[in-house]
N, C-alpha and C positions, 0 to 999 in steps of 0.2 A: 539374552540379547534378542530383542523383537525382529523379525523380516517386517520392514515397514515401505511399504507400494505406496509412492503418491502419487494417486492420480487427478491430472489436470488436463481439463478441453482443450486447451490453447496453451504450447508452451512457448508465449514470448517474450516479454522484455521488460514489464511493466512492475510494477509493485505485488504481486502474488507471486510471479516468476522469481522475486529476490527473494521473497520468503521461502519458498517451498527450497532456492538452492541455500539457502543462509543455515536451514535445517539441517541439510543433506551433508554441507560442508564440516558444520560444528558437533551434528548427533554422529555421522558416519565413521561407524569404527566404535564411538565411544561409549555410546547407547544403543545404537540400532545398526543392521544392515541393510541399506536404502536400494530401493527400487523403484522405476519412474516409467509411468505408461503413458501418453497422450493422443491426444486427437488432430488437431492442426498443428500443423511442423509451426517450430521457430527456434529460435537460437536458443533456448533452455535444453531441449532434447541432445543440441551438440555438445552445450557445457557439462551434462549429465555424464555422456560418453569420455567426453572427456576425463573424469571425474573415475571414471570406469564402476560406473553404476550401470548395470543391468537396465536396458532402455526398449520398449516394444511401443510402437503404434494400434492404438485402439481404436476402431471407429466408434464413436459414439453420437447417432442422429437425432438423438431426443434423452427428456429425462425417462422414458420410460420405453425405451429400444431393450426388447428380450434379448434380443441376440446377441446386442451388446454386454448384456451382463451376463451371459452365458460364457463369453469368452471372457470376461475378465473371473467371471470363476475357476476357468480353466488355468487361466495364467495364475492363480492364487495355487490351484494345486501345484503346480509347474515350479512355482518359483519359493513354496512353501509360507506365504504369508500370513501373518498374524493379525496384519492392522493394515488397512489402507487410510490416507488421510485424503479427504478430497477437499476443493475448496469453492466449489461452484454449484448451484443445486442440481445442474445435470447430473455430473461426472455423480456428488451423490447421492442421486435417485437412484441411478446406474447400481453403486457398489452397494445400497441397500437392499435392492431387489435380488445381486448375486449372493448375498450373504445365505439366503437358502439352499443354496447351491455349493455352497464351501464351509461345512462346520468349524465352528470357531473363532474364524474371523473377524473382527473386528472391526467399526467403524466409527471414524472421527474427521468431523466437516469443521471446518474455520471458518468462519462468513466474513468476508471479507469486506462486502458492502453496504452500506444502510440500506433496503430498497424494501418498500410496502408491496408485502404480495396479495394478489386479488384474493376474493373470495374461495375459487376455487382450491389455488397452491396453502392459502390455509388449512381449507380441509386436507388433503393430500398428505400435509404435514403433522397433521397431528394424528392422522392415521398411517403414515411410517413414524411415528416419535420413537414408537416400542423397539422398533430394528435399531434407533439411531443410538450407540454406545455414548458418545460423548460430543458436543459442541465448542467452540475456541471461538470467543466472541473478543476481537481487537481492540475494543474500545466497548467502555458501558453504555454510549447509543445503540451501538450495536447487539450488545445484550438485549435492552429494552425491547429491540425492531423484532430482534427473534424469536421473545415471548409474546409480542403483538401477532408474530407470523403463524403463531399457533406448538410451538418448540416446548416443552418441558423446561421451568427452570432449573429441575434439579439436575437435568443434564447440562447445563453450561456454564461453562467457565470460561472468566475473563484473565487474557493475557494480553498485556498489552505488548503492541509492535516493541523490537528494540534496533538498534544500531551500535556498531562499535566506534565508539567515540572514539578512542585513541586513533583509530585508523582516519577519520574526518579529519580533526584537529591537526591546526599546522600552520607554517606563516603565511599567511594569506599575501602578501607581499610576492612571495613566489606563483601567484597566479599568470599566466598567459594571455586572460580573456581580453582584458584590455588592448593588449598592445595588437592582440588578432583581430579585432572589431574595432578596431581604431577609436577607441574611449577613451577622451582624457581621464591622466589620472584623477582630477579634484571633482568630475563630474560625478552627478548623483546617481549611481547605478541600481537599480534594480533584477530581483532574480524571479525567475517563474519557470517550474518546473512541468511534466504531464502532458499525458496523452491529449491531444486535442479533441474533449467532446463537447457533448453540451451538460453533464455533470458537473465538468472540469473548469466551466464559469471564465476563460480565456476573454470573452464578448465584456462580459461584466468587469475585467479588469482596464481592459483598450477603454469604456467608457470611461471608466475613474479617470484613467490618463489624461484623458481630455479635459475633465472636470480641475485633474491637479494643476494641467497645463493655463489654466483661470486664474489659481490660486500663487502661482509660486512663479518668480522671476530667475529661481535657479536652475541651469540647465538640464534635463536628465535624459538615463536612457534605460529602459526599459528591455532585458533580455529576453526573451519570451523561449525555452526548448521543448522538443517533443513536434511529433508525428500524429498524424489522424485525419478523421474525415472535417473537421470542421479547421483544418488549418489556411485553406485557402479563403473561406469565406471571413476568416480573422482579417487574412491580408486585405480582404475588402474593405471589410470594415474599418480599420486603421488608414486607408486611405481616405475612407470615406466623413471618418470623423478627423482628418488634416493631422493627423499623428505623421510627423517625418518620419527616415527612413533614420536619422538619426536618433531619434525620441524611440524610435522600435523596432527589438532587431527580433527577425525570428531566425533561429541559428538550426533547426531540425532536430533530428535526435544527436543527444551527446554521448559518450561512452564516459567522456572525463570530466563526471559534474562535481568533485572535489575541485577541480582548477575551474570550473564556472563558477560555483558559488563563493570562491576566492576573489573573485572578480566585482563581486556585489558589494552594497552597503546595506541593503534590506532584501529579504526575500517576502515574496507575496501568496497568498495560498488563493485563489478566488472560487473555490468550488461552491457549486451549490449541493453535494452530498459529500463525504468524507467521511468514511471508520476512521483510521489510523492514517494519518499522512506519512509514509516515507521521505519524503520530500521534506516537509515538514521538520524532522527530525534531522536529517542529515547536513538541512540548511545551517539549524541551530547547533550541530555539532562541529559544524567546521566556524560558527564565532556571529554568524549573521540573527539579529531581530527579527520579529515575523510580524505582520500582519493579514491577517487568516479569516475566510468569514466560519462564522458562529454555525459548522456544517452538520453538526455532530461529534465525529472524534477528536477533532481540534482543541474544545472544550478540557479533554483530559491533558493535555501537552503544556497550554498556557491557559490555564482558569484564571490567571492575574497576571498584570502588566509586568509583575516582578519575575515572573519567570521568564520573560524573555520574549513577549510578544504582547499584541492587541488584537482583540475578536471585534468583527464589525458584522451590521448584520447578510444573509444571507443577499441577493438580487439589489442590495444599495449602492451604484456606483459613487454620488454623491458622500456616504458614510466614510466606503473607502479612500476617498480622495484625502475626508479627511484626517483620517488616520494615519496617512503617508506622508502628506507634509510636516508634522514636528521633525519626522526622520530627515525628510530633505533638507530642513531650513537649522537641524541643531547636530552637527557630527558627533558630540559627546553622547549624546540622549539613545545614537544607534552603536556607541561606542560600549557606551553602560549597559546597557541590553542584549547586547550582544555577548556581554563576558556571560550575563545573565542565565542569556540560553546555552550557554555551552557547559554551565553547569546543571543545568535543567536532564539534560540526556543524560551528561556523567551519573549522577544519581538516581534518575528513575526512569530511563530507558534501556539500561545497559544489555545489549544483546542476549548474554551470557545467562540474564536472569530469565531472558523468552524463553532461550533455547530447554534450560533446565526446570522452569516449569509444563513447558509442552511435554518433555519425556516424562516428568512426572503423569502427565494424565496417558500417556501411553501403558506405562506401568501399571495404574490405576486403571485402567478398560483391560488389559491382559490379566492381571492378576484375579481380576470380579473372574469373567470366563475360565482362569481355571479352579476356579472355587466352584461353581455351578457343573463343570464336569465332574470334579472328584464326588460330590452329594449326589450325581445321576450314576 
């Protein structure tokens, strides 16, 4: 049973944070023994403690801070670790460069995001490849981005995100959100999940709004959740493009988005980059449609209308409008598509199957090291 250290920059709230505990929850104890190091506090480091995992603060001011890998090799002897997973290119520059510093070790990065690296973090990359044991790419864009970024294919392996569907699924009837936002029941609700950036394409969705509000004589309202820097200049913009307070709610961050997306008749994805939507996925597991732009990972979730969603393209607010109104204007259409997605996750999202292919490639990077010891 592996000593497995995941180490993360920032433990907050976001879509990486639910992974790294999703791991911690389902492998701890049954595959691994987990331990958790970070750099900027956030509520993951409390849910770890909680969890009563082994938790230390690491500073880490760059990807290539000595000292900081210095002491994450000290904590590797300390705490006996076999494997660290990291999931951001700092955190593993950091644990490749301490890898000299802690025989045996191991390393495995998940890239969480589609993102084009300059010329330089190319090279950089393909001159740590050698250190790098194994890669977890979430989606096959994300594969793609990471042999563009200069990565080994032969170190990477694709697993896709998953979610526990039984735990989503449920009578949406029992939702809250309504009667807490004062939404009529018959009104056309939509969901919108995520950190407010400018990845996260929030600007691009308030456009469509306006464009649907052209198109369509049925009343809607538009839930928008999530925190961030670009959440107030949204509220501008919504004023600014005559979107009511009615037509747009922005609710902040939620802790209870199974009873928000209970609340919907559509959820909406509008990123302009996306690996693997969590969102996404949890949307379509508790019964809702999606309309998603064509970001990258989304591609794997709904390649066809039949699974439970429609791709539009990236920066079209126009596109998306009009992908949104058959949903407003036809209940059955987000009725049928909805059962759609909820079986989309059951069968090829199912958490169980991430969790148990990821320990597979732990296995697989421990087992190589001690093959290479016994032959030294």
């Amino acid at each position: 049973m592996p000593n497995v250290l995941y180490l993360l920059n920032f433990a907050g709230k976001a879509g990486t944070e639910r992974y790294v505990e999703t791991l911690v929850r389902r492998l701890g104890g049954a595959g691994i023994t987990p331990f958790f190091a970070y750099n900027i506090e956030g509520g993951l480091a409390a849910r770890m403690e909680e969890l009563g995992v082994p938790v230390r603060r690491l500073e880490m001011r760059s990807p290539f801070d000595l000292h900081a890998a210095g002491m994450l090799a000290g904590l590797c002897r300390e705490w006996d670790i076999d494997l660290i997973h990291t999931h951001y290119l700092r955190e593993n520059y950091v644990a490749m460069l301490a890898k000299g510093r802690c025989r045996g070790v191991k390393v495995v990065y998940t890239n969480h995001f589609i993102m084009v690296n300059n010329a330089v973090t190319r090279l950089t990359n393909r001159l740590l490849d050698s250190r790098q044991d194994q890669i977890i790419a979430v989606s096959n864009a994300s594969r793609e981005q990471m042999i563009a970024n200069g990565w080994s294919p032969k170190k990477i392996t694709q697993i896709f995100n998953g979610v526990d569907a039984a735990a989503w699924a449920g009578a949406r009837e029992e939702s809250t959100l309504r009667r807490e936002l004062d939404i009529p029941p018959d009104r056309f609700t939509m969901v919108s999940a995520g950190r407010f950036s400018h990845e996260k394409g929030q600007d691009v969705f308030l456009r469509a709004l306006r464009a649907l509000k052209e198109r369509t004589r049925r009343p809607f309202t538009a839930v928008l959740t999530g925190e961030g820097e670009e959440l107030e200049p949204c509220r501008a913009l919504a004023r600014e493009l005559g979107l009511t307070e009615e037509e747009v709610r922005f609710t902040g961050f939620r802790q209870d988005m199974k009873n928000v997306y209970g609340g919907g008749d559509l959820y909406v994805n509008p990123s302009r980059n996306e690996a693997l939507s969590y969102g996404i996925q949890e949307a379509m597991a508790c019964g809702l449609p999606v309309v998603a732009t064509d970001a990258g990972g989304p591609r794997d979730i709904i390649p066809r209308r039949e699974d439970g969603g429609v791709l539009v393209p990236c920066e079209d607010p126009e596109a998306m409008a009009e992908a949104i109104l058959p949903f407003a204007e036809d209940h059955e259409l987000a009725r049928t598509l909805g059962l759609r997605a909820a079986e989309t996750i059951r069968t090829r999202f199912d958490v169980d199957t991430m969790c148990g292919q990821t320990l597979q490639v732990y296995e697989k990077v421990c087992a190589a090291g001690t093959r290479r010891e016994k032959k030294a």
